[in-house]
C-alpha positions in Angstrom: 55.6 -159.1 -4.0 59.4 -159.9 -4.0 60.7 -163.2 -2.9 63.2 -162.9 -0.4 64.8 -165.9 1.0 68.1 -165.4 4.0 71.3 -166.6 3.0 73.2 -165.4 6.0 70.7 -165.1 8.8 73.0 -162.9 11.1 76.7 -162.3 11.7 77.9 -160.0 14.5 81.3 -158.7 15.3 81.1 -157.4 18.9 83.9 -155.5 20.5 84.3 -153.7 23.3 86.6 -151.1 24.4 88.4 -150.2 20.9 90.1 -147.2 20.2 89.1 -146.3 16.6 88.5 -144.0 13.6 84.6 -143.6 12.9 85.1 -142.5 9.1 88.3 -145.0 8.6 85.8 -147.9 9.3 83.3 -146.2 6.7 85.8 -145.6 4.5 86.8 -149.5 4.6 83.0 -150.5 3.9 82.1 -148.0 1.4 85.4 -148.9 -0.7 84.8 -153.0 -0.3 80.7 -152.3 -1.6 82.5 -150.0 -4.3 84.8 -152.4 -5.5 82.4 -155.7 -5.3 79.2 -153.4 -7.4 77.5 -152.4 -4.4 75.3 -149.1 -3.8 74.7 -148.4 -0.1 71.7 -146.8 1.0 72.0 -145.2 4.8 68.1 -146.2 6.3 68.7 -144.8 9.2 70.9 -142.7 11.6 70.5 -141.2 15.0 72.7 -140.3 17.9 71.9 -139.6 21.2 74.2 -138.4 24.3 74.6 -141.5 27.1 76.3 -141.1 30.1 79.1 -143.2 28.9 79.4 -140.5 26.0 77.1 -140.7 23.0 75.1 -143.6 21.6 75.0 -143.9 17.5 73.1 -146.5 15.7 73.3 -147.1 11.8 71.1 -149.2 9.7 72.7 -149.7 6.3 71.7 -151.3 3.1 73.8 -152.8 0.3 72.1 -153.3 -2.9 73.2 -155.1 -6.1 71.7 -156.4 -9.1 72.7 -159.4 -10.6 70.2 -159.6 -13.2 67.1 -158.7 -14.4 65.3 -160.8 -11.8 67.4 -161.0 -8.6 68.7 -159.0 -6.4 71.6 -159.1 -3.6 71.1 -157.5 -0.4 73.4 -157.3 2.6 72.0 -155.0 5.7 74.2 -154.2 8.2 73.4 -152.3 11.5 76.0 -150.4 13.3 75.6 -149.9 17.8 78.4 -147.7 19.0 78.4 -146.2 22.6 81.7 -144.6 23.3 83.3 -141.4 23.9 85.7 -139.3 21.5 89.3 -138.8 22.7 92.6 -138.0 20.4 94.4 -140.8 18.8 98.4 -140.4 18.5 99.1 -139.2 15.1 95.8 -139.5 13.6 93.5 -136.9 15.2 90.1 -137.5 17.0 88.6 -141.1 17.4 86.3 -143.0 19.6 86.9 -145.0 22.4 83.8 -147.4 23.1 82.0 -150.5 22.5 80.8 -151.7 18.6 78.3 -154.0 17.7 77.6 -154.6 13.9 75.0 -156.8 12.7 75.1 -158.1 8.9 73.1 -160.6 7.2 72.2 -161.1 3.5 69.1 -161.9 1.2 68.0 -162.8 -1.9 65.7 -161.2 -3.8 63.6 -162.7 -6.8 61.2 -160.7 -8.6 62.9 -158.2 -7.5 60.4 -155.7 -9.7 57.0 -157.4 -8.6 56.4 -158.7 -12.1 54.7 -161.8 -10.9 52.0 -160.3 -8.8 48.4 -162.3 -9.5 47.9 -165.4 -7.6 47.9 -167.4 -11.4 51.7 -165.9 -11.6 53.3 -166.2 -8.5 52.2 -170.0 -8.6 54.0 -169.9 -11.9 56.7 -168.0 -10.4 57.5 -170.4 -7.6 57.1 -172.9 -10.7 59.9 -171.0 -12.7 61.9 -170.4 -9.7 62.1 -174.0 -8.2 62.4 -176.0 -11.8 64.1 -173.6 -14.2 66.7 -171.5 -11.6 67.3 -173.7 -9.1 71.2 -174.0 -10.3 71.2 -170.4 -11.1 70.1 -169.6 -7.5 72.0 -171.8 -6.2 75.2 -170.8 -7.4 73.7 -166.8 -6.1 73.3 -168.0 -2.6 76.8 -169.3 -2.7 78.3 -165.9 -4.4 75.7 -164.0 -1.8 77.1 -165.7 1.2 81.2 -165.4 0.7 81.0 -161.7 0.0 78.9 -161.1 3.3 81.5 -163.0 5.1 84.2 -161.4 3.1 82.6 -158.2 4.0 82.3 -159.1 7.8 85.8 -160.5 8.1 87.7 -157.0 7.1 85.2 -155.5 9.5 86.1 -157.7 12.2 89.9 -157.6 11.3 89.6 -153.7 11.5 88.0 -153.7 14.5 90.2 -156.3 16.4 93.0 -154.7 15.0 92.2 -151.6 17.1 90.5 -153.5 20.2 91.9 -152.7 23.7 93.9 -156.3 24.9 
């Protein structure tokens, strides 16, 4: 199995009453994972109607390979409640409260090479002695491009926030 190890156990940008653009916010995320070799994978989706409006909750998952042995992976999970209402100049929005969730792991073995009990002693062998450095230097590239990620989120979403 995989070796996963958290780099950024959880960040969380939390605001409440914003007046925003659902895809515009998408739009933002899916052109930063674009740009830094990401592919997103949407694991789940569902809406519901709430007396405050509707309820939406997104679990996403950004994948990259680094090599032939690790992988980077940033899940981020989206909890809106809010109603839709019409934005000056830019058509229909919501109006609501946003929670988003990210936090990042490491993968090794990311193909579950090293499976018998013999190898994955060897693994964590190989792993610990040989690509310490090289993980190393992973966890640090792993963890500014989650925060870079969650800072334009953040800026996005304060930009629109309700003072």
């Amino acid at each position: 199995m995989s070796e996963k190890d958290i780099v950024v156990p959880e960040l969380k940008v939390d605001v409440k009453n914003s007046t925003f653009q659902m895809h515009e916010l998408i739009k933002i995320m899916r052109s930063w994972a674009d740009l830094n070799g990401y592919r997103l994978t949407e694991k789940s989706y569902s809406d519901k109607d709430i007396p405050a409006g509707k309820g939406v909750a997104i679990i996403w998952i950004l994948s990259k390979d680094v090599d032939d042995y690790a992988r980077f992976e940033i899940n981020i999970r989206f909890n809106m409640t809010g109603r839709h209402v019409n934005i000056k100049k830019k058509g229909k929005g919501i109006k609501g409260d946003v929670t988003i969730y990210f936090d990042a792991i490491l993968i090794s073995d990311k193909e579950n090479k090293w499976e018998t009990p013999f190898m994955k002693f060897m693994r964590a062998f190989y792993d610990n002695i040989f690509q310490r450095d090289k993980f190393k230097a992973y966890s640090t590239k792993l963890d500014n491009e989650c925060y870079s990620l969650y800072n334009e989120v953040k800026a996005f979403l304060n930009l629109h926030a309700e003072k």
